[in-house]
N, C-alpha and C positions, 0 to 999 in steps of 0.2 A: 781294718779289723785284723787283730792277731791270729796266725790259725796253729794251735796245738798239735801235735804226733802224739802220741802215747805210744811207744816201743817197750816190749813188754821184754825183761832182762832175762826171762826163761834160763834162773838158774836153780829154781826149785821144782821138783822135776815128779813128784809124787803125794799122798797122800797120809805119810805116815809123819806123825808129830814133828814140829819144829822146835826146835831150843835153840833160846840164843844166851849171850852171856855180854855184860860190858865189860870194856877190858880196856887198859893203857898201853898205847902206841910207843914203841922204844922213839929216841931220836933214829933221826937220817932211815924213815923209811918212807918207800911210795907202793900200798897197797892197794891192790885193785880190787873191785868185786870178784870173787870167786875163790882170789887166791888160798893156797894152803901155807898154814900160819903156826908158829911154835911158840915156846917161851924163852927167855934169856934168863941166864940169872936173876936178872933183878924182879924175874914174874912178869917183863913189859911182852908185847905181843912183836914178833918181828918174823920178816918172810922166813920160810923153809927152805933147807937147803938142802936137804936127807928127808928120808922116806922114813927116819926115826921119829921117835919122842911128838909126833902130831898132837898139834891142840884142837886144830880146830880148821873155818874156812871163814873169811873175810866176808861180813853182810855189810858194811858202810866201810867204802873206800877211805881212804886218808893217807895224806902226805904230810911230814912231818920235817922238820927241819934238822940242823946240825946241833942245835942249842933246847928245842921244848918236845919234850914229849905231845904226843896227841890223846883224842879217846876215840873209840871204835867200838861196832857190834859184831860179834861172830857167832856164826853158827857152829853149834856141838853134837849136832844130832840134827838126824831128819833124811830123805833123799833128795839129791840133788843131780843137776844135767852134767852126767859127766863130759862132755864138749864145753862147757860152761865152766870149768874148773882149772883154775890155773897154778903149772907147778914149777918149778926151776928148768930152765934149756937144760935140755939132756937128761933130764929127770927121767924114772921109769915108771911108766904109767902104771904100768900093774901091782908095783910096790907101794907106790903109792894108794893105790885104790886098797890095797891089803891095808894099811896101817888106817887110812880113814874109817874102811869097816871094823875096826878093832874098837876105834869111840864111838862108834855108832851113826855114821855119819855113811850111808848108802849111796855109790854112784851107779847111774842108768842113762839108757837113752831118753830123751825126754822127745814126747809126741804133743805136737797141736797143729790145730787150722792145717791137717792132715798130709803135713811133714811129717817124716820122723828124721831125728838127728842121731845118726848113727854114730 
């Protein structure tokens, strides 16, 4: 008999409204859940590298290649586990957290099964 985990991804961390948006994956990216995500030129969705121009946060991972585009969901709004939120090494966190509250996009601690994740 198989036996199931369920691991819950505790990246949505509140109860104020969720939006997501679909969106196109540039080539040569590998995003994770959580990550913060920008546009390029061409409008395709690819990591961040500055605490500017924020689009958004990665809800459905994707790895894309050198040659095809991918498709992906993101989140544009809503709060989310700030431990749960991934931004460039060396990134600053608080700038970061400034430019995501600019879209609407709220980080917090997130509390259950009576943790909290500071």
């Amino acid at each position: 008999m198989t036996k199931y985990v369920y691991e819950p991804e505790n990246l949505i961390a509140g109860s104020a409204e969720i939006v997501t948006e679909p969106v196109t994956v540039a080539i040569s990216q590998n995003l994770a859940l959580g990550q913060v995500v920008t546009k390029n030129e061409d409008g395709d969705v690819v990591a961040a590298t500055v605490a500017t121009d924020i689009y958004g946060i990665i809800a459905d991972p994707v790895i894309t290649n050198g040659t095809t585009k991918g498709v992906s969901v993101i989140y544009i709004a809503g709060e989310f586990n700030k431990r749960k939120i991934s931004i460039p090494e060396g990134g600053n966190k608080a700038e970061y957290s400034n430019a995501l509250r600019k879209i609407g996009i709220y980080l917090k601690n997130a509390e259950g099964n009576g943790v909290t994740y500071a």
